[in-house]
N, C-alpha and C positions, 0 to 999 in steps of 0.2 A: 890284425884285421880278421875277420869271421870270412870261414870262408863259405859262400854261399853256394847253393845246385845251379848246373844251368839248366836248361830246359829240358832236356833228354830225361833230368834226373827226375822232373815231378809227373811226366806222362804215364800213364796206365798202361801195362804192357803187350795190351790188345788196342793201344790209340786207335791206330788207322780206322779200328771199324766199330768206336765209343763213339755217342753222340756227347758229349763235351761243351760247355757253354759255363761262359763266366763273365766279369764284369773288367776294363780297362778306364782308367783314366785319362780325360782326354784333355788334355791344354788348351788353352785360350790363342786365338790365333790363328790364321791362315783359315782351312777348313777340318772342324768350326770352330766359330767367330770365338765359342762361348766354351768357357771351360765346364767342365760334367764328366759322370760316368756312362758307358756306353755299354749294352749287352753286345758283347760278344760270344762267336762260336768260332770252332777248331776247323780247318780243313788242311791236313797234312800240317806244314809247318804252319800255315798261312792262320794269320785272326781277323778274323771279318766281323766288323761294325754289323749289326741285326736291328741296331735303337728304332726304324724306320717301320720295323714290323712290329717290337717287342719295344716299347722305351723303358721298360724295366722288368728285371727278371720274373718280380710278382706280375705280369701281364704274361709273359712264357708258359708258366707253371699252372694259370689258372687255363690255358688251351684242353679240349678234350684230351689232344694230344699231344703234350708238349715236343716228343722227339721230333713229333712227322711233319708239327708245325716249323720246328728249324729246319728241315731239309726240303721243305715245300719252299722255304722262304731264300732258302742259298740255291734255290732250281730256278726261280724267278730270277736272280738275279739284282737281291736283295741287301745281299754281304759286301759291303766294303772295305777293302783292304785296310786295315791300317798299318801292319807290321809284321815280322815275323817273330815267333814265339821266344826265339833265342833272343830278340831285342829287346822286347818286353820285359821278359824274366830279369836281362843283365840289367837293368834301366828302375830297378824295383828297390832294394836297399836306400832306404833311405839316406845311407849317409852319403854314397855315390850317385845317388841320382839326378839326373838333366831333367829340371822341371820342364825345360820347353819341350820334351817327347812323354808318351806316354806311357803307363807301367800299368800293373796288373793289381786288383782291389780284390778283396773279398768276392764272393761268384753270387752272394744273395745281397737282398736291398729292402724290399717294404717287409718281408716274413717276418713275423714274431720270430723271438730267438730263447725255445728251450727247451729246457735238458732234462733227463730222467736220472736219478741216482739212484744207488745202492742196487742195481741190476744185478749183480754178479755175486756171488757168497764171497771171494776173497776182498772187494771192495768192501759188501756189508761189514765185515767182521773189522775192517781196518776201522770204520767210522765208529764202530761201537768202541775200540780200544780207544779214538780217538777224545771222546766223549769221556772214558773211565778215566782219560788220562789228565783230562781240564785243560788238554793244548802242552802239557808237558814231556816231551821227546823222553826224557829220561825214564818215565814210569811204563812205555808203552811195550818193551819188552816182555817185562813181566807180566802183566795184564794181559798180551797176547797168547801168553802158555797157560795163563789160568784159563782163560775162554776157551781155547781148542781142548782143556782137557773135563772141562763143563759140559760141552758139545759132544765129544766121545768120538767123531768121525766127520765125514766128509758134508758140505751140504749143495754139493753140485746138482742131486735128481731132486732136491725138495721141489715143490712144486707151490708159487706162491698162495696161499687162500684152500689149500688144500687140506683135507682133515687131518693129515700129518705134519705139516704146517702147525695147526692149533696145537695138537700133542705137541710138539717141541714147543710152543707159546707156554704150554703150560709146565713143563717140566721148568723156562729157564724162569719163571718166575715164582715159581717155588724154590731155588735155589739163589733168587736176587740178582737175576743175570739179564734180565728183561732189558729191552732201549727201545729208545724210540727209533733206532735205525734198523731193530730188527721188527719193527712193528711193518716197516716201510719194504723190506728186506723180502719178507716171507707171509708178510699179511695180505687181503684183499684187494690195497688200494696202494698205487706206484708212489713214489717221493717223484712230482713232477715243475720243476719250478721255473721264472722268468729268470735265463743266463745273462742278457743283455740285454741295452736297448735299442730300437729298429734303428739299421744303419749303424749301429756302434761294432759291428765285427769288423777283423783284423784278419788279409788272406794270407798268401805263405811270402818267404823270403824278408818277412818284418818283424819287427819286434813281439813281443809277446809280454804282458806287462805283471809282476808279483807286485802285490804291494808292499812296500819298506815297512811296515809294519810288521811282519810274517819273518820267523826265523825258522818257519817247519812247514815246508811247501813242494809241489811234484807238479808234472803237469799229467792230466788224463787225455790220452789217446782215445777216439772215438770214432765212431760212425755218426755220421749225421745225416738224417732224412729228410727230405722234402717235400712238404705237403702243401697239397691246393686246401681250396677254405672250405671243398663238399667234402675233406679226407682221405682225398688220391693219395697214396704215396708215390709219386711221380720221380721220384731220382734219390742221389745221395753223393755224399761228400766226406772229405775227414775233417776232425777239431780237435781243438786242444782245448776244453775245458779247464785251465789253470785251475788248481786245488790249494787251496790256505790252510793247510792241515792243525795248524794252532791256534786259529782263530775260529772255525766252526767247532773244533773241537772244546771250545770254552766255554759255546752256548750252540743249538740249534738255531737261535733268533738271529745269530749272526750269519746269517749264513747270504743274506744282499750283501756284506762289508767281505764275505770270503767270496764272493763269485763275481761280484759285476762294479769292477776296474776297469781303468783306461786299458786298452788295447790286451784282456784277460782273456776275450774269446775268439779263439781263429777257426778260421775255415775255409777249406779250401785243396788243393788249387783252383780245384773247376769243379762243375756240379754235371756227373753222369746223368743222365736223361734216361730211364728206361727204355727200353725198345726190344726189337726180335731178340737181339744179342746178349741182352743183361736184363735182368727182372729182380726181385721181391725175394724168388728163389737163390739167386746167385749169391744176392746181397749176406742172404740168411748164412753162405759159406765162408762166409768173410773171417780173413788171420789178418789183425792187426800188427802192424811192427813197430816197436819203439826203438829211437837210438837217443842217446842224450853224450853228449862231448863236452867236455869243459876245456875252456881255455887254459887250465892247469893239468891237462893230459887224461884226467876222467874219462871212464865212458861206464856204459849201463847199457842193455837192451833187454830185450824183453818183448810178448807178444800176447795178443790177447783175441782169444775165437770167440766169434761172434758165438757161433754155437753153445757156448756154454751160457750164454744171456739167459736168466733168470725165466725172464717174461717174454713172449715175442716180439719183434717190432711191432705189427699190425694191433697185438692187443697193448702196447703203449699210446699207438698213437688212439686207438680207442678211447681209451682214458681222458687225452687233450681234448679231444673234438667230438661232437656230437648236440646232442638237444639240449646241453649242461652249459655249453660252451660251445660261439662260435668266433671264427676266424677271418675274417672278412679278405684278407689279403694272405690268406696260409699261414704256415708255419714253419721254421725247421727245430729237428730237435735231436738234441743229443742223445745217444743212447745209452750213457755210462761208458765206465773199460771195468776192466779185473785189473788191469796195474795198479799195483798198489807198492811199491814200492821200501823194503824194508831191509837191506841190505844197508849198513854202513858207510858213510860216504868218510865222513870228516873225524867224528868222537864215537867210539864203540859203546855201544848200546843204543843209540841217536839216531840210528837211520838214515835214510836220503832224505836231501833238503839242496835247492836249485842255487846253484851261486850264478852272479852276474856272466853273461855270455855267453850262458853253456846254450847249444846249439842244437834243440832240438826237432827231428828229423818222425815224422808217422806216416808210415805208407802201408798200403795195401793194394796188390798185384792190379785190380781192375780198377782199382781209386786213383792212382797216383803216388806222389808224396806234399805232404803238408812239412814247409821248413819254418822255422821259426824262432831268432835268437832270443835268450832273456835277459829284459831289461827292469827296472823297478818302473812301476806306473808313471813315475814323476817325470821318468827319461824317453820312453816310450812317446811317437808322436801324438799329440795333444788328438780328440775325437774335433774336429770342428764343422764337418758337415753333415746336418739333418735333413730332416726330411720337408722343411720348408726352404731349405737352401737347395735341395732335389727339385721341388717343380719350378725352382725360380729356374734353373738351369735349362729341364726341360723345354721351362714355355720358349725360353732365349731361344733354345735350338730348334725350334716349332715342330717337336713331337709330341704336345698333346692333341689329341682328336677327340 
C-alpha cells in the first residue's frame, strides 16, 4: 500500500497566515442535493464551501482582488463548513475512498492549462540530447559529453534573445550542434504549449498517469501560475508536468502524445492567492524539492531554484497573453524545472525512468507539497467530468447568477 501524507504534510509552512483556496468534491445527498465541485478556502484546519460567492475558481481569480475577495467573503459569513482538512486529505486515494464524503480535487477548473519548456539550461540541453538520441536511453550518455564539451562552459547567465545568445546560435551551428530546443532555449521566443485540457487536471494524493507506451520517462517538478484573462498574475501552485522522454525525443511533433494523458498533469495542493504576505517577489525565491520513492526501496531527490529560470515569470506570462492572444477565463501555467534527471536508476548508462508506484512528493516551503503515485494512464482514474457536466451541476445546485 502507498503510503500517502496527511494533511500537516502538504500545508505551506507559513499556513496560518497563506490565503489558500482550492477545489473539494462534493457528493450527492443530504446537503447538497447534487453532487459537484466546490471552491473552497483554508481557515486553520477548518475548509469552508465559498461556491455561493465564487462557484468556480475562474470567478475568484477574475476578482480585482482575488485574496481580499476570499476574506471579505469568510468575514460575511459566506464559508461553510464542510470538514476538516485531515478528513479530506485521508478521504482522497482513490482506492480508499468513501464516495459518500468528500475529498479534495485539483485547486483550478475553467483556466487554460499551460506550460512553458526548456526554461532552464540543464532541462534545454537534456531535450537537445533527447532529440540526438531519437528517444534512445542508450545513446544519450554519450551525446551528453559531446554537447557540454561543444558548449565549453556553463549557460546559467545566457540571457535569452540576447546578442550573446545569437554568438552562441552561431558558433553551435557551424559545428552541427544547433536544435530546435535550443532555438526555444536561448532564442527570442519561449516553447509555450497546451498541457492539458480544461478540467482534465489531477490534484495531490492521486494517481499521476505515464503512458504505457514510454520506457524513458521522469516527472517535472514546477511552479505553476495563476492568471486572470487581463494578465494578473494573481497566485500559484506546484505540478507535475509528467515528461515522456522517448517519445518527444523521437519527433518535436509528438509532443500532444508526450504531454497530454489521462491524469499526466497535477496541481496542487491549493492555489496561494497573493496578498501582503506573498507576492511575485517571493514567488521569484522559490527552491523546489523533488523526492521520488519506489516501491522497490528507490529514492532520488533533487531540487530546483526558481532563480536560475532562464526567462522571468512575468516575461513568460507576456508571451501567453496579450493583443496576440486572449484568455477569457485565464490561465495557468507551468513554468518548466531544471530536473532533469540522469543518474541511473535500473541499466547503467540509461538513466532514470518512473516504475509503477513510485511516490512522488514536490514541495516548496510557502507552496505546500504536491503528492502523487504513478500509475500507467490506462490505470489512473478515467477523466469523466467536463465542463458541460460543471454547469449542469452548478445550475442543480443554483449557483449560477
Amino acid at each position: 500500500m502507498t503510503t500517502w501524507p496527511v494533511a500537516r504534510d502538504l500545508l505551506p509552512a507559513d499556513a496560518d497566515h497563506a490565503t489558500l483556496v482550492g477545489r473539494v468534491w462534493l457528493p450527492a445527498g443530504g446537503e447538497p442535493a447534487f453532487a459537484g465541485p466546490a471552491v473552497v478556502a483554508l481557515r486553520g484546519d477548518d475548509v469552508l464551501d465559498v461556491s455561493t460567492a465564487f462557484p468556480t475558481v475562474r470567478a475568484l481569480t477574475e476578482t480585482p482582488d482575488p485574496a481580499a475577495a476570499v476574506g471579505a467573503a469568510l468575514d460575511a459569513g459566506l464559508g461553510v463548513r464542510i470538514a476538516g482538512l485531515d478528513e479530506l486529505v485521508a478521504n482522497t486515494p482513490p482506492e480508499t475512498r468513501d464516495p459518500s464524503k468528500p475529498w479534495l480535487l485539483s485547486p483550478i477548473d475553467l483556466h487554460v492549462v499551460k506550460a512553458a519548456g526548456v526554461t532552464f539550461p540543464v532541462s534545454m540541453l537534456e531535450r537537445v540530447i533527447e532529440e540526438r538520441a531519437r528517444g534512445d536511453q542508450d545513446a544519450a550518455a554519450t551525446i551528453r559529453r559531446d554537447i557540454l564539451d561543444t558548449i565549453g562552459g556553463s549557460l546559467d547567465d545566457l540571457k535569452p534573445g540576447s546578442d550573446e545568445a545569437a554568438a552562441l546560435k552561431a558558433l553551435l551551428l557551424e559545428r552541427g550542434w544547433w536544435s530546435q530546443y535550443l532555438e526555444v532555449g536561448i532564442g527570442p521566443d519561449a516553447e509555450v504549449f497546451t498541457k492539458a485540457p480544461v478540467l482534465a487536471t489531477v490534484g495531490t494524493s492521486v494517481d499521476v498517469g505515464v503512458h504505457p507506451a514510454s520506457q524513458w520517462n521522469n516527472p517535472e517538478p514546477e511552479i505553476v501560475l495563476v492568471v486572470s484573462s487581463d494578465g494578473r498574475i494573481v497566485g500559484a501552485s506546484l505540478g507535475n508536468d509528467v515528461n515522456l522522454r522517448d517519445v518527444e525525443g523521437r519527433s518535436a511533433l509528438l509532443l500532444g502524445k508526450a504531454k497530454d494523458n489521462n491524469a499526466s498533469a497535477s496541481v496542487g495542493p491549493f492555489v496561494r492567492l497573493f496578498d501582503d504576505g506573498y507576492s511575485l517577489d517571493d514567488l521569484r525565491a522559490s527552491v523546489v524539492s523533488l523526492t521520488i520513492d519506489g516501491a522497490d526501496g528507490y529514492r532520488l531527490e533533487g531540487t530546483s531554484e526558481l532563480a536560475r529560470i532562464s526567462r522571468d515569470p512575468a516575461d513568460l506570462v507576456a508571451q501567453v497573453v496579450g493583443v496576440h492572444h486572449q484568455y477569457p477565463d485565464g490561465f495557468v501555467l507551468y513554468l518548466g524545472t531544471m530536473f532533469a534527471p540522469v543518474d541511473d536508476r535500473d541499466v547503467p548508462g540509461r538513466g532514470f525512468t518512473h516504475h509503477d508506484h513510485d511516490l512522488v512528493r514536490i514541495a516548496e516551503p510557502r507552496l505546500g507539497a504536491l503528492v502523487n503515485r504513478v500509475r500507467s494512464t490506462a490505470d489512473a482514474e478515467p477523466w469523466t467530468f467536463g465542463i458541460d457536466a460543471l454547469y449542469r451541476s452548478l445550475a442543480a445546485r443554483g449557483l449560477l447568477r
